[in-house]
C-alpha positions as CSV (number, residue, x, y, z in Angstrom):
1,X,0.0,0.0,0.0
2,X,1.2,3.4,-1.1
3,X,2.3,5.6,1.9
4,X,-0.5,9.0,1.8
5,X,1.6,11.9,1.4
6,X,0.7,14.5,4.2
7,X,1.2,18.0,4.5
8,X,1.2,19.6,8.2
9,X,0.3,23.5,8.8
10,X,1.9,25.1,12.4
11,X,2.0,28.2,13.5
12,X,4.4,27.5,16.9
13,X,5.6,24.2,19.0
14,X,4.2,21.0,16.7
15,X,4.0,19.2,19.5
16,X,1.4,16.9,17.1
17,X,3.8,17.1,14.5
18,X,6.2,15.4,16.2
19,X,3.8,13.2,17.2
20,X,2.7,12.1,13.8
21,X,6.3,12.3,12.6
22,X,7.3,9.5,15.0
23,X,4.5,7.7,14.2
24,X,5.2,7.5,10.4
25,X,8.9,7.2,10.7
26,X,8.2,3.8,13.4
27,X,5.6,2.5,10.0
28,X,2.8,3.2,13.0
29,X,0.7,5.1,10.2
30,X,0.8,4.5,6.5
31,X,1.3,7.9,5.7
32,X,4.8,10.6,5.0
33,X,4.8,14.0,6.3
34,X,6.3,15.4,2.5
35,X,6.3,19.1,3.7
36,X,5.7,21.0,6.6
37,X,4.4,25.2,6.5
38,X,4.0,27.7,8.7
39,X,3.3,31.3,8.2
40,X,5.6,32.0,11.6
41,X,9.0,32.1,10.6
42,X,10.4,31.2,14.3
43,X,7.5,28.3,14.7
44,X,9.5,25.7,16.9
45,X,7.5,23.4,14.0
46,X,10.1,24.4,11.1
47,X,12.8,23.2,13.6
48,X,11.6,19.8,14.3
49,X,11.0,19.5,10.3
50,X,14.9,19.8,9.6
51,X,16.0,17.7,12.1
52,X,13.8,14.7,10.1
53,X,14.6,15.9,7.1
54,X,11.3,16.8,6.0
55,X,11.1,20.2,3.4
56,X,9.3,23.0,5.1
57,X,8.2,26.4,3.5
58,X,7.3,29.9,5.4
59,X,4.4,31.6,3.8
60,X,3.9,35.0,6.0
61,X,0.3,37.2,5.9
62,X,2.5,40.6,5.1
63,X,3.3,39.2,1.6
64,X,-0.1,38.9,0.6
65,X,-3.2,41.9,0.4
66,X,-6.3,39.1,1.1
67,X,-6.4,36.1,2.1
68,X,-7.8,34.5,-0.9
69,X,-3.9,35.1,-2.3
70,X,-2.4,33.8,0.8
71,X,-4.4,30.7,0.7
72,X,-3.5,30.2,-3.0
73,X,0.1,30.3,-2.5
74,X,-0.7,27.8,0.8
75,X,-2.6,25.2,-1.7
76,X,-0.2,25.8,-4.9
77,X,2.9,24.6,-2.2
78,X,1.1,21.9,-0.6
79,X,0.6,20.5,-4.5
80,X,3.7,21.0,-5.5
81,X,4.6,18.3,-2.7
82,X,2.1,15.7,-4.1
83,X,-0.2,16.3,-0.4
84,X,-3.3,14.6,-0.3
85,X,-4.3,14.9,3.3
86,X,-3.9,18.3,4.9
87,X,-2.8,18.6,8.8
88,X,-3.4,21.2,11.0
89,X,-1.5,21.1,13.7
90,X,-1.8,24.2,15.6
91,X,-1.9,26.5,12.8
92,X,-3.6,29.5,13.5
93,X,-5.7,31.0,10.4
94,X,-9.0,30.5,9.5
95,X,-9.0,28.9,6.2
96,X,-10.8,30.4,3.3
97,X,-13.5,28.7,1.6
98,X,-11.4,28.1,-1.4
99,X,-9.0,26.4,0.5
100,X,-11.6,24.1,2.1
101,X,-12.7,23.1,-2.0
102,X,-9.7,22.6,-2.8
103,X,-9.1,19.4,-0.5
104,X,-12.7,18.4,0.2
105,X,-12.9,16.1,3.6
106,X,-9.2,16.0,3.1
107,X,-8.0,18.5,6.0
108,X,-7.8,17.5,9.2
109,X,-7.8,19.7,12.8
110,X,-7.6,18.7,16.1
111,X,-9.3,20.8,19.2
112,X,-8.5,20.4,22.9
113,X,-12.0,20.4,23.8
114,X,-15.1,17.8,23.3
115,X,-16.7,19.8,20.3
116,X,-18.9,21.3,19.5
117,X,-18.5,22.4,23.4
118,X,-15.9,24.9,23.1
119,X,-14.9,25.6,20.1
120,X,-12.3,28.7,19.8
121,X,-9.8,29.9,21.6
122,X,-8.7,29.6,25.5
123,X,-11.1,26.3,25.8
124,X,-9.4,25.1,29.1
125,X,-10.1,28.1,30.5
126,X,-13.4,28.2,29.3
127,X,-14.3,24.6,30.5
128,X,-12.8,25.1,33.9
129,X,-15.0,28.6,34.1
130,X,-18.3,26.5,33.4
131,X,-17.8,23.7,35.8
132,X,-17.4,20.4,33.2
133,X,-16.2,17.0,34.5
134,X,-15.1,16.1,31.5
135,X,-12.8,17.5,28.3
136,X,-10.6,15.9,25.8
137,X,-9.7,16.4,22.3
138,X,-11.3,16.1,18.8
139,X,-10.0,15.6,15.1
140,X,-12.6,16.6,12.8
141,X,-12.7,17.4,9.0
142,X,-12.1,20.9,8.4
143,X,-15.7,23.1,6.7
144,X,-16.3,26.4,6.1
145,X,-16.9,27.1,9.9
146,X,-14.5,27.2,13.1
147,X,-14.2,24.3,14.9
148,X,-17.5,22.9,13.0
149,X,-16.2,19.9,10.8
150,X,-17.4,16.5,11.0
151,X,-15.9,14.7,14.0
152,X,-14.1,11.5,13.6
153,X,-12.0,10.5,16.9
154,X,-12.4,12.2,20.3
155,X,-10.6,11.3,23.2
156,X,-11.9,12.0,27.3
157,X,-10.1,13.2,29.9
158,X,-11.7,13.8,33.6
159,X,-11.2,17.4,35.5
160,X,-9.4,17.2,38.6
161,X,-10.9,19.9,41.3
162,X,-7.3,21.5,41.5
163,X,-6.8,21.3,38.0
164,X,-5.3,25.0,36.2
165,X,-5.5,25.7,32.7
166,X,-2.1,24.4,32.6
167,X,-2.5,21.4,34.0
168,X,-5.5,20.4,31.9
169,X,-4.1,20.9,28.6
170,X,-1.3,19.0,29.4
171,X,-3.6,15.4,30.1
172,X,-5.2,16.9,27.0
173,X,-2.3,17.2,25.2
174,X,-0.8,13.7,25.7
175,X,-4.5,12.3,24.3
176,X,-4.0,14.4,21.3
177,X,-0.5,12.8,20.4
178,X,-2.3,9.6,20.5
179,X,-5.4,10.0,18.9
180,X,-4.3,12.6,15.7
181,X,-2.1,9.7,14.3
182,X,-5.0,7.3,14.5
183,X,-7.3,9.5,12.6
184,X,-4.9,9.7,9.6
185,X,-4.5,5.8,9.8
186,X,-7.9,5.7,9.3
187,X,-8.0,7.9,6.4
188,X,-4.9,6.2,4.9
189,X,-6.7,2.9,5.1
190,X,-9.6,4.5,3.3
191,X,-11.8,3.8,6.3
192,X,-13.8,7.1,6.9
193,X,-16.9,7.9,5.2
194,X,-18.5,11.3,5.7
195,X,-22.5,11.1,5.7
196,X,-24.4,14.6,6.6
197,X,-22.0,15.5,9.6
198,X,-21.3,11.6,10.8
199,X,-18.2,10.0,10.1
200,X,-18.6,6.7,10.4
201,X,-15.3,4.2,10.2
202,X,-15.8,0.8,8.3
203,X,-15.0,-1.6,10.6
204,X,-15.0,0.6,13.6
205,X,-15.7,-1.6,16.8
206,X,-18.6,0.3,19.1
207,X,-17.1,1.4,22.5
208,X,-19.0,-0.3,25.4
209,X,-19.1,0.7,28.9
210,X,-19.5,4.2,30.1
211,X,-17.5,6.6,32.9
212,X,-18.5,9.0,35.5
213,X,-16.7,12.2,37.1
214,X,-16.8,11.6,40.1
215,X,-17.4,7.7,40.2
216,X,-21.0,6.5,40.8
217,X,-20.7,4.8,44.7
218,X,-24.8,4.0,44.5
219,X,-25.8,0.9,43.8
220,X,-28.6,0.7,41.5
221,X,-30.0,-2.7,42.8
């Protein structure tokens, strides 16, 4: 089976990209990260490309007058390194609608929150603020909208009562090393299949059982 070539957007650390990077170069995904772009010239990202080898390319706002001519430049580079799938890992622009076309339900995102609670920015914060027991992580397909796309993996982690912003998005962060690489070995296997907003995974074993924050001590008999 052919490996998919990927193309990964950052804006800063690529935490995620290293995760998927590690991923592909142990064969743990059938898939190549062939370029890596960022439109921050100092993202920590462009770093951890060179190190693997991996060509990367800085495409900055200030060169461009709309963002219909940024996002051109962004999809003529990502075609020029035979992407299929799209990755963002941290890359902060909306993308334009043309963008979106031009790799239908083949650009992937990943939130730290449970969407579609939270979507946006500062969502530790935010779920802290409100009270929830529970957060996580999604990857979704990228649409039109922010933080909208259909959702294909999500991953739950439990609030502690002393839990900070901090130490919430780290838990959150080590669930979205695992699960972003599993999402694109699910698309490199050609098992997602977009219906309305449902993804739904051929093969895909239902998840049985169910958790509570706090723990249930009642008995129910």
């Amino acid at each position: 089976m052919n490996r998919v070539p990927i193309g990964v957007l950052v804006s800063g650390g690529g935490t995620n990209l290293q995760a998927i990077i590690d991923a592909s170069e142990a064969g743990r995904i059938n898939a190549e990260v062939k370029v890596v772009v960022s439109n921050n010239p100092i993202a920590y990202g462009l770093d951890r490309a060179r190190r693997h080898g991996i060509p990367s390319a800085v495409i900055t706002k200030e060169s461009f007058t709309t963002k219909d001519s940024y996002d051109a430049e962004l999809i003529k580079t990502l075609n020029n390194h035979g992407v299929m799938l799209v990755v963002m890992a941290g890359f902060m622009r909306i993308l334009t609608p043309a963008f979106v076309a031009a790799f239908p339900m083949r650009i992937m995102n990943i939130h730290p929150s449970l969407l579609p609670a939270f979507p946006g920015l500062g969502v530790q914060k935010k779920a802290l603020e409100y009270g929830a027991r529970f957060a996580g992580c999604t990857v979704h397909f990228v649409d039109a909208g922010v933080d909208s796309g259909p959702i294909i993996i999500q991953a739950v982690v439990p609030v502690h009562d002393g839990d900070t912003a901090e130490t919430l998005s780290r838990r959150i962060l080590v669930e979205e090393h695992r699960i972003y690489p599993q999402a694109i070995q699910l698309f490199a296997e050609g098992r997602l299949h977009v219906e309305g907003r449902r993804v739904f995974i051929t093969g895909g074993q239902p998840v049985e059982g169910s958790i509570a924050n706090p723990p249930v001590t009642i008995s129910d008999e």
